[in-house]
Biopython code that builds the backbone (N, CA, C, O; Angstrom):
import numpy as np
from Bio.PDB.StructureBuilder import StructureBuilder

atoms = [
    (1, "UNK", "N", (43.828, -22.830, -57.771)),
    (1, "UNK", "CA", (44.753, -22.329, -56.766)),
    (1, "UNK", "C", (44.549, -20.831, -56.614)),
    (1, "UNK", "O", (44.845, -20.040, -57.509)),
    (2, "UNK", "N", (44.064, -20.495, -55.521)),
    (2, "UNK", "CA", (44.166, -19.013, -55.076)),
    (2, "UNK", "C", (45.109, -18.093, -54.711)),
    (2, "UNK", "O", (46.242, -18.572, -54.671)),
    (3, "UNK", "N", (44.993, -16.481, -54.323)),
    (3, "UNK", "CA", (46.535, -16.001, -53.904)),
    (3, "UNK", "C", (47.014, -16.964, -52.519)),
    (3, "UNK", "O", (48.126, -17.481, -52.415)),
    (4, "UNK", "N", (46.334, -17.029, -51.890)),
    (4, "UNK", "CA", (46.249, -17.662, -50.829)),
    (4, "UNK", "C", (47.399, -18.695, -50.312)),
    (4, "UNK", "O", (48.300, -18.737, -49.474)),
    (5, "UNK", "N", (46.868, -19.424, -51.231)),
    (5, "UNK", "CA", (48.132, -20.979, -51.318)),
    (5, "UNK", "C", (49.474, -20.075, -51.879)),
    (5, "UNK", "O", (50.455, -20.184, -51.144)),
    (6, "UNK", "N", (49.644, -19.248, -53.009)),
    (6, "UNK", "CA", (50.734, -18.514, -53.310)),
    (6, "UNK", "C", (51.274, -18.244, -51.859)),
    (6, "UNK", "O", (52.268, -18.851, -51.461)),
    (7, "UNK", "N", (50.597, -17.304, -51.045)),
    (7, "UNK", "CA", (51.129, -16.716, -50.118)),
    (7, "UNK", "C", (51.498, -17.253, -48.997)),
    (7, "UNK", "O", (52.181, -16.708, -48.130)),
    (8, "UNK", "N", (50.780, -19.020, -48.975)),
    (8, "UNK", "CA", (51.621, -19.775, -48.052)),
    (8, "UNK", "C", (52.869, -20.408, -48.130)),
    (8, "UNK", "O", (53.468, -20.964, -47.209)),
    (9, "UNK", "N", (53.313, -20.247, -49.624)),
    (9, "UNK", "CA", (54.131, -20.769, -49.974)),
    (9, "UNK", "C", (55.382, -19.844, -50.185)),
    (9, "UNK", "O", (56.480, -20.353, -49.961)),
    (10, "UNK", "N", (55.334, -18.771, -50.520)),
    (10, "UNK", "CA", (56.050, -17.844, -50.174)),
    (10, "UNK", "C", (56.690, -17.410, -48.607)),
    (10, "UNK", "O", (57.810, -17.163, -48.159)),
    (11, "UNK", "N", (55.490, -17.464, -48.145)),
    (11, "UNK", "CA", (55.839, -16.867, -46.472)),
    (11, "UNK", "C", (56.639, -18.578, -46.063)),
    (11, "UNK", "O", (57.757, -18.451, -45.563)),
    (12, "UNK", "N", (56.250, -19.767, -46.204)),
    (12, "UNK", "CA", (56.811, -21.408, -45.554)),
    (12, "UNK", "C", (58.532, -20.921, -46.153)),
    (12, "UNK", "O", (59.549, -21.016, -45.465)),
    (13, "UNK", "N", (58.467, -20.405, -47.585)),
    (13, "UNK", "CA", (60.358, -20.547, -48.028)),
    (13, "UNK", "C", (60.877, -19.544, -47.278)),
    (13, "UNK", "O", (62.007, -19.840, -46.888)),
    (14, "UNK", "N", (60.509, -18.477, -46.920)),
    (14, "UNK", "CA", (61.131, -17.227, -46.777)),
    (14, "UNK", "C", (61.231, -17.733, -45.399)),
    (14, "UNK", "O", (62.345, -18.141, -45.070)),
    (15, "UNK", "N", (60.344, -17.784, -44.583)),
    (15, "UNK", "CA", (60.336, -18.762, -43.090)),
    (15, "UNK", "C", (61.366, -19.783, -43.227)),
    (15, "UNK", "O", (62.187, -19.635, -42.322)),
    (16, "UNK", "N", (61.687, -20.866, -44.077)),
    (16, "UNK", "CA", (61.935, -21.880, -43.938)),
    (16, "UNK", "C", (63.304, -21.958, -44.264)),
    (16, "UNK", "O", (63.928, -22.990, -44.019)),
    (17, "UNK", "N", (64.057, -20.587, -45.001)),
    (17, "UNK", "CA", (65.206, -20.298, -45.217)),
    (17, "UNK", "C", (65.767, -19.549, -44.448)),
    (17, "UNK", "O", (66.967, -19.822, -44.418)),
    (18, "UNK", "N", (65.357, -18.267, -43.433)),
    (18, "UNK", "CA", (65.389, -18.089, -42.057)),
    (18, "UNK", "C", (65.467, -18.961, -41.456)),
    (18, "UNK", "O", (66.640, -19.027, -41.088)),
    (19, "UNK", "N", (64.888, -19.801, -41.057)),
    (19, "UNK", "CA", (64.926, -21.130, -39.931)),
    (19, "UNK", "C", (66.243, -22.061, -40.206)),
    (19, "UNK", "O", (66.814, -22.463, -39.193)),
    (20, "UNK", "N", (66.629, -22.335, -41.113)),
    (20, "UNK", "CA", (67.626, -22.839, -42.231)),
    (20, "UNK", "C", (69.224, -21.518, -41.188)),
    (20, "UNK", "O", (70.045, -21.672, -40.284)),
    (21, "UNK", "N", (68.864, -20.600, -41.958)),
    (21, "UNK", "CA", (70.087, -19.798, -40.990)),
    (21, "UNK", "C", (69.918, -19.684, -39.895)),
    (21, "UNK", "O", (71.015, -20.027, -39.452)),
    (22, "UNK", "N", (69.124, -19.360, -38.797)),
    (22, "UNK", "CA", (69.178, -19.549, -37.261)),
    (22, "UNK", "C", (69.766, -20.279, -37.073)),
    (22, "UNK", "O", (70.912, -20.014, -36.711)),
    (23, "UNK", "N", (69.334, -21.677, -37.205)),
    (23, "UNK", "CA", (69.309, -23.249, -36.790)),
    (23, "UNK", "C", (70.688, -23.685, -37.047)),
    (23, "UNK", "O", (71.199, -24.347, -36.144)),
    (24, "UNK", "N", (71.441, -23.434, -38.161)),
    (24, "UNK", "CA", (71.970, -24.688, -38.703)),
    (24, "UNK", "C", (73.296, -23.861, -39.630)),
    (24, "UNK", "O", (74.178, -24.555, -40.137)),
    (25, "UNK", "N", (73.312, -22.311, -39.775)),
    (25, "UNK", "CA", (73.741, -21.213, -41.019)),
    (25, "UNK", "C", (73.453, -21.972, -42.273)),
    (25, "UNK", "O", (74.361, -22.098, -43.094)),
    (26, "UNK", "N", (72.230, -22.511, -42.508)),
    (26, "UNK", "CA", (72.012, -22.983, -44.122)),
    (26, "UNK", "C", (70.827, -23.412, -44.134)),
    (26, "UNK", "O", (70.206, -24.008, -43.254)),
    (27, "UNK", "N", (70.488, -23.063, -45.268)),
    (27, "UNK", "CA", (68.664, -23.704, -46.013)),
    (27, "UNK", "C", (68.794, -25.397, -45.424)),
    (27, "UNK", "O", (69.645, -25.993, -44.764)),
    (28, "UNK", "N", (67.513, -25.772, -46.029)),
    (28, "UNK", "CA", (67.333, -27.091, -46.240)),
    (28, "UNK", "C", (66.871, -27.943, -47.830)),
    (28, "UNK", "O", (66.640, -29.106, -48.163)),
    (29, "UNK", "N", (66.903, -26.749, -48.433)),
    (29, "UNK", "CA", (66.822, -26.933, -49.683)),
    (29, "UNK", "C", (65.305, -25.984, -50.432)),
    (29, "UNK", "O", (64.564, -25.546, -49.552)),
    (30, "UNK", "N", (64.983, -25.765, -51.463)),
    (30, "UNK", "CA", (63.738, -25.116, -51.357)),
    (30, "UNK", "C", (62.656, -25.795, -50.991)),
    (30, "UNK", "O", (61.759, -25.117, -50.493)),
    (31, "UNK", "N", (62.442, -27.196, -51.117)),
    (31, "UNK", "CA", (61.043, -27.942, -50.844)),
    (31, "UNK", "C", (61.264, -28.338, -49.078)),
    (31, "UNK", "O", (60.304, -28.918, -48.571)),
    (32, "UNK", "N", (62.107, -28.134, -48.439)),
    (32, "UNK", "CA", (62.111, -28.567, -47.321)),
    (32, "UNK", "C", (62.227, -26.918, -46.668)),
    (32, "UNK", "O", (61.875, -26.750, -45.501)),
    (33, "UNK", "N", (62.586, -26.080, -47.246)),
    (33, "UNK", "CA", (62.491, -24.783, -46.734)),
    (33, "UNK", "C", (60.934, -24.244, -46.828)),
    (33, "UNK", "O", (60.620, -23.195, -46.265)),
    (34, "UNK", "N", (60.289, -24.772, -47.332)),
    (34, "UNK", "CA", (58.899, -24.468, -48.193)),
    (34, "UNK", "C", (58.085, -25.357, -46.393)),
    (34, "UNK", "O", (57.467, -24.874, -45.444)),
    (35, "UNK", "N", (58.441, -26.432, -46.651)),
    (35, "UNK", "CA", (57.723, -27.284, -45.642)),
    (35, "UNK", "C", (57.826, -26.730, -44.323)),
    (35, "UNK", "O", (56.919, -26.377, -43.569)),
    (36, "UNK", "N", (59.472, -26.701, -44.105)),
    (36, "UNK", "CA", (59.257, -26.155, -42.610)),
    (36, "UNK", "C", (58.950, -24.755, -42.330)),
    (36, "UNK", "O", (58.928, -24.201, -41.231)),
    (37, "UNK", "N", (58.735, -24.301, -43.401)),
    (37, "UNK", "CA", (57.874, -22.843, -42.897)),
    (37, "UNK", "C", (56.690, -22.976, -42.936)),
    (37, "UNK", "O", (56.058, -22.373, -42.068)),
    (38, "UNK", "N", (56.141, -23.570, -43.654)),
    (38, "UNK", "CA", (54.711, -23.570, -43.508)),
    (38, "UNK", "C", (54.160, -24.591, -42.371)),
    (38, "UNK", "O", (52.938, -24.704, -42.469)),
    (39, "UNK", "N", (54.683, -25.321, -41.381)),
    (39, "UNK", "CA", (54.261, -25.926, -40.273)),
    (39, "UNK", "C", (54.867, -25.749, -39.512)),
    (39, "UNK", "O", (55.009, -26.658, -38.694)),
    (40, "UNK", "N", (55.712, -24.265, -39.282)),
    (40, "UNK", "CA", (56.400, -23.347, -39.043)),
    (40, "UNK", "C", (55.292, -22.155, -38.584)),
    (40, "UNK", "O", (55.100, -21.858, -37.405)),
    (41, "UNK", "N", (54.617, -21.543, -39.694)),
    (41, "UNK", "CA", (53.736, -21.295, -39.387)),
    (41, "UNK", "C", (52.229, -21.305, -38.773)),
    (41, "UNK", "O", (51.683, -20.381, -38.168)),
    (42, "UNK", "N", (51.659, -22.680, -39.106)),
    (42, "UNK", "CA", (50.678, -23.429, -37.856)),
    (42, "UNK", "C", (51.410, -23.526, -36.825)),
    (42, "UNK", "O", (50.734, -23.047, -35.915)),
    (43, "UNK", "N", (52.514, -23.902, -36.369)),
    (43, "UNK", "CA", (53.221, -23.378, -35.195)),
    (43, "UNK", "C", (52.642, -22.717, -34.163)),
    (43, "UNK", "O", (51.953, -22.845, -33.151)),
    (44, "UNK", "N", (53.618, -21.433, -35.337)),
    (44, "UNK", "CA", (53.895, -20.292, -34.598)),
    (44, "UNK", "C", (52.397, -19.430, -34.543)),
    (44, "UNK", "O", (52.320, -18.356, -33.946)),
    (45, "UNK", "N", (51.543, -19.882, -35.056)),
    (45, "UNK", "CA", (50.354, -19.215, -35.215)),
    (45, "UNK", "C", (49.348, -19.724, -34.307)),
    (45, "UNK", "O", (48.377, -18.977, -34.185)),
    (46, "UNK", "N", (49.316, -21.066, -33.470)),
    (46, "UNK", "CA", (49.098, -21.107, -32.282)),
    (46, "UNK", "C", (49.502, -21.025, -31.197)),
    (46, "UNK", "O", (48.935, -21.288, -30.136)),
    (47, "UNK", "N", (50.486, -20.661, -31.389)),
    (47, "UNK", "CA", (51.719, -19.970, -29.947)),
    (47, "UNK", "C", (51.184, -19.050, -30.043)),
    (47, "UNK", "O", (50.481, -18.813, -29.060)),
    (48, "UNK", "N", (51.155, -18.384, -30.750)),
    (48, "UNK", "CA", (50.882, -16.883, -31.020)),
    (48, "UNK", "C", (49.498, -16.549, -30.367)),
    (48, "UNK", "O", (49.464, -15.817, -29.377)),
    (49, "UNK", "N", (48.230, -17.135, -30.968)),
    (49, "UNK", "CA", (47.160, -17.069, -30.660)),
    (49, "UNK", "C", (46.764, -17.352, -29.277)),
    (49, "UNK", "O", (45.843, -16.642, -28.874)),
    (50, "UNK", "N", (47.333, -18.405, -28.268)),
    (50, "UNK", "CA", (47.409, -19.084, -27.821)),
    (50, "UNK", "C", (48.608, -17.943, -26.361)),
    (50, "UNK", "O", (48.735, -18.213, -25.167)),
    (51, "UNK", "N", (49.098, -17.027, -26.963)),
    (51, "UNK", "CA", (49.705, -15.818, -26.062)),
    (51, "UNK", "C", (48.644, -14.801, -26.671)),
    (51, "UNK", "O", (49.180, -13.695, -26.723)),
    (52, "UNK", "N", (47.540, -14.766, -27.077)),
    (52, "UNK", "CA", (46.884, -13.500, -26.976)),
    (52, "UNK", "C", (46.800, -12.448, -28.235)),
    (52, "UNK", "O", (46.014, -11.519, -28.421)),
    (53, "UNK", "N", (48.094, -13.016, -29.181)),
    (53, "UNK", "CA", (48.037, -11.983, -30.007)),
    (53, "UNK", "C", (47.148, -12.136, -31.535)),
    (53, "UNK", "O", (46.824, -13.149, -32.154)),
    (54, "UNK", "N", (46.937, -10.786, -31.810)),
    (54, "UNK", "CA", (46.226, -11.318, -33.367)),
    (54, "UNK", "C", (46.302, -12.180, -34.274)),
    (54, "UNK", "O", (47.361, -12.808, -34.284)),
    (55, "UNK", "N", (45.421, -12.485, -35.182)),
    (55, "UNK", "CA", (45.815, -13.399, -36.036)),
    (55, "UNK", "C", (46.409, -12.737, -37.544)),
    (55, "UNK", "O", (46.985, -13.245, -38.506)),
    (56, "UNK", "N", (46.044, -11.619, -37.280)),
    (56, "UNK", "CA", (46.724, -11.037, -38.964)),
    (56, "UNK", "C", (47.241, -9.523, -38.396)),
    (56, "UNK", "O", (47.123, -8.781, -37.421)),
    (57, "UNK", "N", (47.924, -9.615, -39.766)),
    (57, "UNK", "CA", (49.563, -8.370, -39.593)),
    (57, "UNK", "C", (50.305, -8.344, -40.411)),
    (57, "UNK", "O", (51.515, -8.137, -40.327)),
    (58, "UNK", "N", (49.361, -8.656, -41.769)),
    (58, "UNK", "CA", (50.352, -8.594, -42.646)),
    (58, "UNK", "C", (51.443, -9.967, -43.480)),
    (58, "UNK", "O", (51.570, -11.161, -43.210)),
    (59, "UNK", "N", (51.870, -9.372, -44.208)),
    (59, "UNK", "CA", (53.271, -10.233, -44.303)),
    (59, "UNK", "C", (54.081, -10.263, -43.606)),
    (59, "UNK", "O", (54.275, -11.422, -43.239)),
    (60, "UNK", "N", (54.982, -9.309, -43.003)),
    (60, "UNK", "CA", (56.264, -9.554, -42.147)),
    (60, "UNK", "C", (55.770, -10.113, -40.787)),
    (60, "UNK", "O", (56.561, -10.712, -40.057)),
    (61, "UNK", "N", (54.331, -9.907, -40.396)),
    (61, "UNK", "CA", (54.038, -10.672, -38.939)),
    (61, "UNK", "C", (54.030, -11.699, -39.326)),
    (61, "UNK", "O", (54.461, -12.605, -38.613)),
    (62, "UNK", "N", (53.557, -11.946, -40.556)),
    (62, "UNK", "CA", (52.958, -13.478, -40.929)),
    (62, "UNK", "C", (54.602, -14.102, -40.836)),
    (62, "UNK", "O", (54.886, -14.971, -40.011)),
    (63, "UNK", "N", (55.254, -13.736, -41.452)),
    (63, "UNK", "CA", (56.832, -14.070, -41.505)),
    (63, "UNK", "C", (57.777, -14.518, -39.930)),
    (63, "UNK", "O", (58.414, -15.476, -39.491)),
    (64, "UNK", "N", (57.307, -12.961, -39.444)),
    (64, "UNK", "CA", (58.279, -13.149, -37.884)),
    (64, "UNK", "C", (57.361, -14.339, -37.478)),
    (64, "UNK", "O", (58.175, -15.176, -37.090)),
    (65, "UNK", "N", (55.993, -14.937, -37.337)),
    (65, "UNK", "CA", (55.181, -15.542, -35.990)),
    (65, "UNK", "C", (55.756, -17.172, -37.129)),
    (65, "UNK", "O", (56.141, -18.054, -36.362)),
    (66, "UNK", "N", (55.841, -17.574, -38.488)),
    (66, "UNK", "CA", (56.578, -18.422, -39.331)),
    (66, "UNK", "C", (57.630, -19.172, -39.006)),
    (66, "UNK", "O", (57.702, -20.385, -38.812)),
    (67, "UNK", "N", (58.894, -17.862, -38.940)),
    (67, "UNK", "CA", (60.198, -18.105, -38.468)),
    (67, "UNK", "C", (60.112, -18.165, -37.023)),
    (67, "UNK", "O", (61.263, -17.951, -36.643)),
    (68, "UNK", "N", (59.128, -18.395, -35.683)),
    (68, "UNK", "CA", (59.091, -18.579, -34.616)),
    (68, "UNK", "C", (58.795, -19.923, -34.449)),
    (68, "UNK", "O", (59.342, -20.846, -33.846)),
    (69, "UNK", "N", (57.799, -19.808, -35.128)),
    (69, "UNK", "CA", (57.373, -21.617, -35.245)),
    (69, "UNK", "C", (58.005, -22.618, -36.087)),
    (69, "UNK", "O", (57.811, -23.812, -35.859)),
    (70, "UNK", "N", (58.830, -22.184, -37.150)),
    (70, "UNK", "CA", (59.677, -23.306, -37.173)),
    (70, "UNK", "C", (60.787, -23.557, -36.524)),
    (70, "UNK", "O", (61.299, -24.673, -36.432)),
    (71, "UNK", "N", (61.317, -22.275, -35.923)),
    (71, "UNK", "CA", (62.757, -22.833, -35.151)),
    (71, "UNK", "C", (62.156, -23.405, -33.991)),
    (71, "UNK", "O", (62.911, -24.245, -33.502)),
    (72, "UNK", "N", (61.071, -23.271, -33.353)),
    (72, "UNK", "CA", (60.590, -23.840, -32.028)),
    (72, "UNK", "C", (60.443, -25.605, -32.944)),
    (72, "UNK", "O", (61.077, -26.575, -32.530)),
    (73, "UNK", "N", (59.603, -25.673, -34.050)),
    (73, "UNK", "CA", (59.532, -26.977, -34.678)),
    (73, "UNK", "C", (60.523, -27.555, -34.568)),
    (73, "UNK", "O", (60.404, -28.637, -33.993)),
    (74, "UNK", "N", (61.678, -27.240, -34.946)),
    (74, "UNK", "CA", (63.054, -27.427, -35.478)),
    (74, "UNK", "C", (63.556, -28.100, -34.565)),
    (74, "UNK", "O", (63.818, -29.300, -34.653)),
    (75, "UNK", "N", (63.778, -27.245, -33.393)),
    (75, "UNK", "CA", (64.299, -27.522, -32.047)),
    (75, "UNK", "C", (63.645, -28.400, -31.255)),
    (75, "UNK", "O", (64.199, -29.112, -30.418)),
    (76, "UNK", "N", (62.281, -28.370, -31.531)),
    (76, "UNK", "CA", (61.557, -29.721, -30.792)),
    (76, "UNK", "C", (62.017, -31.400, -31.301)),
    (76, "UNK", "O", (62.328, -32.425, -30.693)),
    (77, "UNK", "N", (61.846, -30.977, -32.882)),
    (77, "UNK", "CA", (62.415, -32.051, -33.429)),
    (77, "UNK", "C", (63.740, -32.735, -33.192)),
    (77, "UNK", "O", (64.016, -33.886, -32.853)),
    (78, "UNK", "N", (64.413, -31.769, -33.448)),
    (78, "UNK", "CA", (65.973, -32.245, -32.814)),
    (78, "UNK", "C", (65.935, -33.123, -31.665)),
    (78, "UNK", "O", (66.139, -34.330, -31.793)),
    (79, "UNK", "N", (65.700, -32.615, -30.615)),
    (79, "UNK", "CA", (65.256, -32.927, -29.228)),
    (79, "UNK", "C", (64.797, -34.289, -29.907)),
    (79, "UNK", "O", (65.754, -34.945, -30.318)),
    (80, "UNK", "N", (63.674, -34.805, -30.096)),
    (80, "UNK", "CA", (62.915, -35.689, -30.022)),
    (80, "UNK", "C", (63.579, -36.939, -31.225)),
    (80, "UNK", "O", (63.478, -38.118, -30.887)),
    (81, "UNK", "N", (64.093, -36.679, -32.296)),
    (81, "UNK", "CA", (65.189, -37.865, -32.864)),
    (81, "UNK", "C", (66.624, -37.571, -32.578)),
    (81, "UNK", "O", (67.410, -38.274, -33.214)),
    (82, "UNK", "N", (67.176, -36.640, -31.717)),
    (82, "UNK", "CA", (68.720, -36.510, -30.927)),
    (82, "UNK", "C", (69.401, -36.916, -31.587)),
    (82, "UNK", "O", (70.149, -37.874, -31.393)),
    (83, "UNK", "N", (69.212, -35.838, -33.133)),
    (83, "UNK", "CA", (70.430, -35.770, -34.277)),
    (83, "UNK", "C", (70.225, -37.078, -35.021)),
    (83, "UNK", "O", (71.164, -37.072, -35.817)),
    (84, "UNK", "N", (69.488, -38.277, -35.235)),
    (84, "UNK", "CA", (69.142, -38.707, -36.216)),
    (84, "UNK", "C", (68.658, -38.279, -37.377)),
    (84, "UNK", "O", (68.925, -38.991, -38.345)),
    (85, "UNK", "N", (67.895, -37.130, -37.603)),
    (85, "UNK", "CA", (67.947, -36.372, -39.063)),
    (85, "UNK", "C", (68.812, -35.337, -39.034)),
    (85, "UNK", "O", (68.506, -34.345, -38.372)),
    (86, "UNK", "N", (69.887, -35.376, -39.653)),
    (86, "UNK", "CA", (70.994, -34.889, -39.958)),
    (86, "UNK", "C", (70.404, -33.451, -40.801)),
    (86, "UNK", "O", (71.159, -32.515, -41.063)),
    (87, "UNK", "N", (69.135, -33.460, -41.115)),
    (87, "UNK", "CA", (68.831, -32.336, -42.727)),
    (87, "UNK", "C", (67.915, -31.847, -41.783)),
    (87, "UNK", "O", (67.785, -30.690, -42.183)),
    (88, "UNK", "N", (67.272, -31.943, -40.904)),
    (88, "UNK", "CA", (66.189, -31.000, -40.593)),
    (88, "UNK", "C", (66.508, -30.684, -38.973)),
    (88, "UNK", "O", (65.789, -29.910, -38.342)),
]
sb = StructureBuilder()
sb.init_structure("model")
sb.init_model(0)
sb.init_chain("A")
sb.init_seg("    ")
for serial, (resi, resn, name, xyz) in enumerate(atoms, 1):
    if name == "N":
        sb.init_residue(resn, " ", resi, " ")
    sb.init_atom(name, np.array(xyz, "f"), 0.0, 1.0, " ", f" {name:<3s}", serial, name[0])
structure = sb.get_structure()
């Protein structure tokens, strides 16, 4: 395991506990805060790319473009099971 995976996993909770307060005022727990940030971040990292902007910036970009893509996740999801998962 490299820093790498560390640092996806860091940036998916910190994302995924942000997304947790936007969404909902609460986490989803740490392994589901972990998850939806990190496909949170593939997200938001082809939105991102996908409007033009860089692919690196750090941690806190890595964070803000994270917490973009999971509340867009979030909200798609909702939409698409219309409050059948009660947790995400």
């Amino acid at each position: 395991m490299g820093h790498g995976f560390i640092w996806w996993i860091i940036v998916g909770l910190i994302a995924g506990w942000l997304t947790g307060k936007i969404m909902s005022g609460g986490g989803y727990g740490a392994i589901m805060d972990i998850i939806i940030g990190i496909i949170g971040a593939l997200v938001g990292g082809f939105v991102m790319s996908h409007l033009g902007f860089a692919g690196s910036g750090g941690l806190i970009y890595s964070i803000v473009v994270a917490v973009i893509g999971a509340v867009l996740f979030t909200f798609l999801l909702r939409l698409i099971t219309r409050g059948r998962v009660s947790q995400i």
